[in-house]
C-alpha positions in Angstrom: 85.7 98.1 88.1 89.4 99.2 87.9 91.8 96.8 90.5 92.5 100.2 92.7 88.3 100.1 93.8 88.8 97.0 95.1 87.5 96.5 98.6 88.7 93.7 100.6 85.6 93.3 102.8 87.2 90.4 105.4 89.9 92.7 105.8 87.6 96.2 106.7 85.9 94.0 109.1 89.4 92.3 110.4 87.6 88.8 109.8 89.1 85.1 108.3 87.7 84.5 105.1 86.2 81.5 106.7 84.4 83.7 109.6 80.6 82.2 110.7 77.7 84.6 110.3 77.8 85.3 114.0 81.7 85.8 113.9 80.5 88.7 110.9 77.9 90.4 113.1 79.9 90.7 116.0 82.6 91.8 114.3 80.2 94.5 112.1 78.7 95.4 115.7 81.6 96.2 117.3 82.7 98.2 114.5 79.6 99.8 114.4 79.1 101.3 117.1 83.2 102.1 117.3 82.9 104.3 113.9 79.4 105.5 114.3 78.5 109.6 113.6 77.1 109.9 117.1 79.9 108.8 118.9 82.4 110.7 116.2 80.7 113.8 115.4 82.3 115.8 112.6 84.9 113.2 112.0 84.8 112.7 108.3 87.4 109.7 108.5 85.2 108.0 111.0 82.2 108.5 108.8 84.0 107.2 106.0 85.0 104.2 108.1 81.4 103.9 109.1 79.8 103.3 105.4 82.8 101.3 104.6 82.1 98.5 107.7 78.4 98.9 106.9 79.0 98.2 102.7 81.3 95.3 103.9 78.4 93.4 106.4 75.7 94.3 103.8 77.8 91.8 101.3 79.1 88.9 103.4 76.1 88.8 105.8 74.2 88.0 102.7 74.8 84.1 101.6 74.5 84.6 97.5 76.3 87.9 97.8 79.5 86.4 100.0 79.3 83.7 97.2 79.9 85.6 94.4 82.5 87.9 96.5 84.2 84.8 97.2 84.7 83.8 94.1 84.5 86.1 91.4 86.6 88.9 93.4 86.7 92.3 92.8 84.1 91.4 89.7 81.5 89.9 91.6 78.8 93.3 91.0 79.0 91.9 87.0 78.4 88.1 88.0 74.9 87.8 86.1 75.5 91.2 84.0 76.9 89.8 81.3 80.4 88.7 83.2 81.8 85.6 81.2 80.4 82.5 83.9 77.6 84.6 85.0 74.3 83.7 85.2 73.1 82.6 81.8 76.0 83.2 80.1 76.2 79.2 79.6 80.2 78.9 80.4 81.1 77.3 84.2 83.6 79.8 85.8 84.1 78.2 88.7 87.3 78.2 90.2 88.6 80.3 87.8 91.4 82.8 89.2 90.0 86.5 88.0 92.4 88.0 90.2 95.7 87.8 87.3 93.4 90.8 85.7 94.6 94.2 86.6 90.4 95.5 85.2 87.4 93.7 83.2 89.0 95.2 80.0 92.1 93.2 80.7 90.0 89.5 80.7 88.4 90.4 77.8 91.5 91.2 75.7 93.0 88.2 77.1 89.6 86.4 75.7 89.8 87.8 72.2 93.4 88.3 71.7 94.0 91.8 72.1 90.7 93.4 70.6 89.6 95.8 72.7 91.1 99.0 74.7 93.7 98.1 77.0 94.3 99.3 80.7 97.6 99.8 82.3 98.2 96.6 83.9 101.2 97.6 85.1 99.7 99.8 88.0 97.4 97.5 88.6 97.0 96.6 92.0 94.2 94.5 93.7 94.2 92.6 97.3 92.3 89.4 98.1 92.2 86.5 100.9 93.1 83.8 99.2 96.1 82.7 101.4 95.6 80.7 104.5 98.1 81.9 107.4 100.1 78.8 109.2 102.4 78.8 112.4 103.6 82.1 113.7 102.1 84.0 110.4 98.7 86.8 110.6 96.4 86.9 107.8 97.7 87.0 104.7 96.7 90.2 101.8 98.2 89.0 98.6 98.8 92.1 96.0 99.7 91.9 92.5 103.1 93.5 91.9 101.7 93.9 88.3 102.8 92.9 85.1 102.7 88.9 83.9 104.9 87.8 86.4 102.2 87.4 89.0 104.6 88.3 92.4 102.3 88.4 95.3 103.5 89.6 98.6 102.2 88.3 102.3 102.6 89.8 106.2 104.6 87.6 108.6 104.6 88.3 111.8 107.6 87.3 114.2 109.0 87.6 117.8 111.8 89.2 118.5 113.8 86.0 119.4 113.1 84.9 115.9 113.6 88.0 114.1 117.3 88.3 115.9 118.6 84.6 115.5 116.5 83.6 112.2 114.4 81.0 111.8 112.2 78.4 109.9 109.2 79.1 109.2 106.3 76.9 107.5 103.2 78.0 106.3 100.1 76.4 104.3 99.8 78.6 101.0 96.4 77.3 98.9 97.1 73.6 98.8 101.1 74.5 99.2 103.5 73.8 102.4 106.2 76.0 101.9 109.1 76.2 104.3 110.7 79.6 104.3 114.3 80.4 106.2 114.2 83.7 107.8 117.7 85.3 107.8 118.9 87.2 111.4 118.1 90.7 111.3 114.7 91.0 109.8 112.7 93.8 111.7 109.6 95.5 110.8 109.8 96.6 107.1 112.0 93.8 105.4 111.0 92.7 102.7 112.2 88.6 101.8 111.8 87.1 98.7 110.6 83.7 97.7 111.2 83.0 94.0 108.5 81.1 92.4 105.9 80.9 95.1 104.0 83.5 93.5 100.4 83.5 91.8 100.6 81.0 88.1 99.1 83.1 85.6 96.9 80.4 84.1 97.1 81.7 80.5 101.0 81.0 80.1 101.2 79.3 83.4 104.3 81.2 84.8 104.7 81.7 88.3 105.8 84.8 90.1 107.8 85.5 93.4 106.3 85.8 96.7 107.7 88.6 98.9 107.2 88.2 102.3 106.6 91.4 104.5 107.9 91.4 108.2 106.2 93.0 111.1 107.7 92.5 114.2 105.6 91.8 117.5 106.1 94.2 120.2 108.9 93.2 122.7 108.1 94.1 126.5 111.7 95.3 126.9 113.4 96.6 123.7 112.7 98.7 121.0 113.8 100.5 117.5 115.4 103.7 117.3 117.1 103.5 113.5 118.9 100.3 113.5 120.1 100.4 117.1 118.2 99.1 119.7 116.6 101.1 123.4 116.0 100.0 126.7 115.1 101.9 129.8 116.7 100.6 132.8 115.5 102.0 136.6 117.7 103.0 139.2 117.7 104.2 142.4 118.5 107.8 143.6 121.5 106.6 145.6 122.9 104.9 142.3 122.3 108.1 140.3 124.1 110.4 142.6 127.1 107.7 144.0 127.3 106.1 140.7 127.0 102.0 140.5 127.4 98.9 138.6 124.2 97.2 137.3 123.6 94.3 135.4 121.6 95.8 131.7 119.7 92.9 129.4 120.8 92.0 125.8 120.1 90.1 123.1 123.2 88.4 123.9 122.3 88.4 128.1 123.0 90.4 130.7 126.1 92.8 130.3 127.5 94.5 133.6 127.2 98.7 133.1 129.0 101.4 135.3 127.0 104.1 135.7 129.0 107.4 136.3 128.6 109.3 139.3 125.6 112.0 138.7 124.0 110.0 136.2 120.3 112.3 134.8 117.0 110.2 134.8 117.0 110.4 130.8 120.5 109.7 130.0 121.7 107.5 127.6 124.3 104.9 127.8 125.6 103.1 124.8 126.3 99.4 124.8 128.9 99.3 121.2 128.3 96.3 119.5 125.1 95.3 121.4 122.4 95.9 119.3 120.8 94.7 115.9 122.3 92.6 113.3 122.7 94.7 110.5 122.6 93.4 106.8 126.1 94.4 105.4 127.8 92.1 108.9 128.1 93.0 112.8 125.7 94.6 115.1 124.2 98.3 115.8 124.1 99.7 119.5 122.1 99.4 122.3 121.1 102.6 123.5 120.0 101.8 127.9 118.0 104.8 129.1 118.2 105.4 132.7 115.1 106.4 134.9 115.4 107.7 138.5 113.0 105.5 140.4 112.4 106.3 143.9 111.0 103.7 146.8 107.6 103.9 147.1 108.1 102.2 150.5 110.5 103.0 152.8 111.7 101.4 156.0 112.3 103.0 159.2 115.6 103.8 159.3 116.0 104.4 155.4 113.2 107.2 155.9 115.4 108.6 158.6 118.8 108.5 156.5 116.8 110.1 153.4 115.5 112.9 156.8 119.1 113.6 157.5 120.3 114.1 153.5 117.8 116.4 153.5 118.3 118.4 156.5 122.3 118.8 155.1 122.0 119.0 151.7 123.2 122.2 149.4 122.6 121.0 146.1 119.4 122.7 144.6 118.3 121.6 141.5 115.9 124.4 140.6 118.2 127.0 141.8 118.1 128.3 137.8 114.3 128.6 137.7 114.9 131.9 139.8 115.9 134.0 136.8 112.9 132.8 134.7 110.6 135.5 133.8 108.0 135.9 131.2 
């Protein structure tokens, strides 16, 4: 089975690798009936999704066949076929790491010394649950950069408040604690590396590098354009048209911002020096987008006043939408 057929089967169902039975039915039932033909008719992606949950319960809601997943990997259909450690083969596998082998070509050259086709285990690439995830980390997918240097690279999720002013992290990797320090200025898409807490490749016993993989959580306030950083700030229709001062959050705190006199709802306002750290030194820019935000409620007297503004005003807005014509 080449490394690329590989199906992680936790992972398709969005389970731990230490999921209960009932913990694998609910999450195949909700799937289920999420991806199923009659509710996605002609959807070929949805079908495809369908077989793949159903291929995925078949195996781990089946105690011998989970075992043999479990252990044995992406060669666990050979366990019993003639796999070295399978049944009747007379040679205790267990706790073996198959995982170092890019196909089942690979272990047996590795076996015999080199007799025997080889595969390209440079494009190998397999992914499996062995890591456990600790504080402020998801599930880990470990994949095989390829190669004899056994790298493996991990997801770690992180707040925004840790993402901007670095942090420590610790995490429980196998039997290993390791403490990581996350520089300021990750965001969604660095990738950090951790030399020597790779995979050991148990034939020369050489470790590789992990690379750790950052995905931000979302952030109720700010988000990514590029490197700089968005907002949308609401105003009122009186500060658009008379122009104000307002008080705009940043990373830093709250900055005071003039807002010119005629301000659009969708205008941009840049805050220099405001936004992201950026890798080479200093910050990018916050971009604060303003929205017109009427009252829903108004009081007496403020629905008169808005009356009388209306009753004198000669500004029309949509005075241009006269000369539109198909």
């Amino acid at each position: 089975m080449a490394a690329t057929d590989f199906k992680d089967y936790y992972s398709i169902l969005g389970i731990s690798k230490t999921a209960s039975p009932e913990e694998i039915k609910q999450a195949f039932r909700k799937l289920a009936r999420k991806y199923h033909p009659d509710v996605n008719p002609n959807n070929k992606q949805a079908e495809a999704k369908f077989k793949e949950v159903n291929e995925a319960y078949e195996v781990l809601s089946d105690t011998d066949k989970r075992k043999k997943y479990d252990q044995y990997g992406q060669y666990w259909k050979q366990v019993g076929q003639g796999f070295p450690g399978g049944a009747g083969s007379g040679v205790d596998m267990s706790g073996f790491d198959f995982s170092q082998y890019g196909s089942f070509n690979d272990f047996i050259n590795e076996l015999f010394g080199g007799a025997g086709p080889r595969t390209n285990r440079q494009n190998s690439s397999y992914r499996s649950s062995s890591g456990r995830p600790g504080g402020g980390f998801g599930d880990f997918g470990f994949q095989d950069a390829g190669g004899t240097n056994q790298d493996t690279e991990a997801v770690i999720n992180l707040t925004f408040s840790e993402a901007f002013s670095g942090a420590q992290k610790r995490f429980t990797l196998g039997n290993e604690v390791i403490d990581v320090r996350i520089p300021s200025g990750a965001k969604t898409g660095t990738r950090l590396r951790v030399r020597g807490k790779g995979q050991v490749n148990p034939m020369t016993q050489q470790r590789g590098d992990l690379y750790l993989k950052v995905e931000l959580q979302n952030h109720s306030f700010f988000q990514f354009e590029g490197d700089n950083l968005v907002c949308e700030v609401p105003i009122t229709p009186d500060e658009a048209t008379l122009g104000a001062s307002i008080d705009v959050p940043t990373p830093d705190g709250s900055v005071n911002v003039k807002l010119p006199a005629g301000v659009r709802s969708g205008q941009s306002l840049r805050l220099r020096g405001k936004g992201w750290p950026l890798p080479k030194g200093g910050r990018s820019d916050q971009l604060v987008k303003v929205a017109i935000a009427p009252p829903k409620e108004l009081t007496a007297q403020e629905r008169e006043y808005y009356e009388k503004i209306r009753a004198i005003r000669t500004y029309n807005p949509r005075s241009h939408l006269q000369q539109v014509k198909l």
